[in-house]
N, C-alpha and C positions, 0 to 999 in steps of 0.2 A: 601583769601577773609574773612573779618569780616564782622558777621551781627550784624547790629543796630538800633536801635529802629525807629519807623520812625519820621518823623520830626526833627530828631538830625544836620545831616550833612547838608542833604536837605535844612534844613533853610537858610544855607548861599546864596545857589542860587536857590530857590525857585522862586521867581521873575520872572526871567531869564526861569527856566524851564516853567512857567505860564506866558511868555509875550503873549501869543494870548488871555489872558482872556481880556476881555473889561472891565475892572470894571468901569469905566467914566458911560456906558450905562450902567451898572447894579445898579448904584444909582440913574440914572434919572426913570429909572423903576420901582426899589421900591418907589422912591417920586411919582410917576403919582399913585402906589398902595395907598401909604397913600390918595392923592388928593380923589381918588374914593371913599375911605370909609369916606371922609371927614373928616379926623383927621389930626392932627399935631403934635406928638410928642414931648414932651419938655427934656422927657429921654428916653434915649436906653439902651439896654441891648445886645451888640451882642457877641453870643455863636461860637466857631471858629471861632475867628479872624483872626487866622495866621500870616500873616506878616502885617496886618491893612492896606491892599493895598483899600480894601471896609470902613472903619473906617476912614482914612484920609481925602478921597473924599467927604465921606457925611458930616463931620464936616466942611470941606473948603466953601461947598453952605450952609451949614446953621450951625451956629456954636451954639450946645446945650448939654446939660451933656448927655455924652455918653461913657461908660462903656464897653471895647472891649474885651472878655478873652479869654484866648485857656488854654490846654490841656500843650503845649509844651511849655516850660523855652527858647529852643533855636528860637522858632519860634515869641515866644515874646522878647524876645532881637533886632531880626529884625524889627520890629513893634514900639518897642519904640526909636530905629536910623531912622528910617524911619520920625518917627511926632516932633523929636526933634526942639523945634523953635514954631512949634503952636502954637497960642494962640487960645485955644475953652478949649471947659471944656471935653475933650478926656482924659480917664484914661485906662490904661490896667494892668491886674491880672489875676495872673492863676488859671483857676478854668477849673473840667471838665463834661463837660454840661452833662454828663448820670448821674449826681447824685450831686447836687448840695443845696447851700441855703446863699442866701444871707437878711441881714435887710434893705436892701432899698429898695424901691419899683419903679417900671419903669410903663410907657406908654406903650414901644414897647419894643417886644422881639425879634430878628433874627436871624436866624441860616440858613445860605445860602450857595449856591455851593457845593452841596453832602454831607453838615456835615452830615446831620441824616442815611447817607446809610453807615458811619461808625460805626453803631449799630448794629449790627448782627441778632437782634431778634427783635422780636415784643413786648414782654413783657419786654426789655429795654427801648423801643423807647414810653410805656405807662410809663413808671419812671421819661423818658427825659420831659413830658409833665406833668407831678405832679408835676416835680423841677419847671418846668415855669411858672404856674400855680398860685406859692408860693411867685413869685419873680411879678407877672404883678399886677399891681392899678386895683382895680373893673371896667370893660370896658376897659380894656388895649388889645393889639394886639400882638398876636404870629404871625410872619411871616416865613411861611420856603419854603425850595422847598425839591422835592425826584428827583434823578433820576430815571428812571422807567426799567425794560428787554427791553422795544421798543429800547431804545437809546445803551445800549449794544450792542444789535442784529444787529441795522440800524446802528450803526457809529464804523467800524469796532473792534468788542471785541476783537480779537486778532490780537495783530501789536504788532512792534519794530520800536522804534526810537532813534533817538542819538542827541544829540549837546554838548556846552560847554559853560562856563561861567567863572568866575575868582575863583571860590572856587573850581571848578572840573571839568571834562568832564565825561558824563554821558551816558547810555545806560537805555531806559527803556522798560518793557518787559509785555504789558499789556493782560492777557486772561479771560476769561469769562465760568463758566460753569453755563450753561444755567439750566441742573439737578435743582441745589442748589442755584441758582440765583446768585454765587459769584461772585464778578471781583476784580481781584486783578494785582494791578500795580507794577511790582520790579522794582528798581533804582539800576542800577551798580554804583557807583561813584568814579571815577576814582581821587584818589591825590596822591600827592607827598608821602604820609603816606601809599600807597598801595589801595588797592578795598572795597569798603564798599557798604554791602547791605542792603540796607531799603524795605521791605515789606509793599505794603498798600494793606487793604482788605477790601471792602467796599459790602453788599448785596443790591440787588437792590427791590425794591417795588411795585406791580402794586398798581394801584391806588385806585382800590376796598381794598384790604388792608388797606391805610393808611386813605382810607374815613371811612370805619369801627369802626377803634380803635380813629377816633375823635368821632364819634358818641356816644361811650361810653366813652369820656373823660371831665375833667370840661369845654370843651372850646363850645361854639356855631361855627358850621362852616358858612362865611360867603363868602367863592369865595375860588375857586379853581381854577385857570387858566392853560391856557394850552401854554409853555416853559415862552415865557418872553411876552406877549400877554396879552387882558385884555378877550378873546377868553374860554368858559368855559373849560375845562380840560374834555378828556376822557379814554379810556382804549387804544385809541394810541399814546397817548402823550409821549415824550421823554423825560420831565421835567415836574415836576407838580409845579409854584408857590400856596401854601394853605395861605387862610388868617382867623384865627381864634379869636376870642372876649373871654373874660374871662366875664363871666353876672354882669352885675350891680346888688350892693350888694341890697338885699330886705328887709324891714322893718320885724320886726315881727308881 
């Protein structure tokens, strides 16, 4: 067995391994968020993109300049086979959202589906929110969600699972130590080239945490929901959607 980085191989069937995510319902969701704070976006900025299975969708109901990055070269390679043919202003580039800076400035910022529980610390995840910070228009919106230990604990932390797709067949091996708040998913990937292992390690956040480190950060918090709900978010929530404002700039 070789180990390798993760997102490398995984990309090719990523998909595949992620067909029960609903992303259709996860951009109707974020659009009813925007609706509620009565905004509309005219640019996005979305941080782990991945394979832009979330990025395609929302550019197809409204098509506006929107900026998709990740982390991973091979996971954007699938991303941009994926939107080939689109016509919307959808761009993707790598960039990696714990320490970034871009000269354009956006509306909306998102970073959805456990990116930020890929940060390990908390004094990264106040870094992750000074790069956004740099990159939103005065009154722009950070949108993100966290996984929280509730959803670990309640939706079984340690299983094995298997299936197969056309780049590989696959075993994954997910546990949770509750101690350290860790959860980390292994992917055996089985190909013709022999076993390859990809390690993902993601910490989890209660939610007093991550209401905290907003409170001391440049953003106003303006709703915190509880999973995919417009429901306010507590300390048993599985998912927290946060929805954060950067202040309109003030005269001197």
């Amino acid at each position: 067995m070789t180990e390798i980085a993760p997102y490398t191989l995984l990309a090719d069937g990523y998909d595949s391994v992620m067909e029960h995510v609903d992303y259709d319902a996860w951009v109707d969701y974020i659009r009813v968020v925007f609706e509620r704070i009565r905004t509309e976006p005219e640019s996005i900025l979305e941080l782990g993109c991945g394979t832009g299975s979330f990025a395609v969708r929302y550019v197809a109901r409204r098509p506006i300049r929107y900026l998709a990055t990740d982390r991973s070269e091979d996971m954007l390679r699938m991303a941009r086979n994926k939107s080939a043919g689109i016509e919307s202003g959808l761009e993707f580039a790598r960039a990696d959202f714990t320490n970034f800076s871009l000269d354009e400035r956006f509306d909306a910022v998102l970073l959805l589906y456990d990116g930020l529980n890929y940060v390990l610390d908390l004094s990264a995840i106040g870094a992750v929110v000074r790069s956004v910070a740099g990159v939103l228009k005065a009154g722009g919106l950070f949108v993100f969600d966290q996984s929280t230990p509730v959803n670990s604990l309640s939706n079984e932390g340690d299983f094995e699972d298997e299936g197969c797709c056309d780049a590989f067949s696959f075993t994954r091996r997910s546990d949770y130590h509750a101690g350290r708040r860790i959860h980390s998913n292994k992917f055996f990937l089985h190909t013709g080239r022999g076993v390859f292992v990809e390690k993902h390690v993601q910490r989890v956040y209660e939610y007093a945490e991550i209401r905290f480190l907003l409170e001391d950060s440049p953003f106003d918090v303006i709703e915190a929901y509880d999973g995919f709900s417009l429901q306010p978010a507590t300390d048993d929530s599985e998912r927290i959607h946060w929805v954060v404002r950067k202040p309109q700039e003030t005269s001197p």
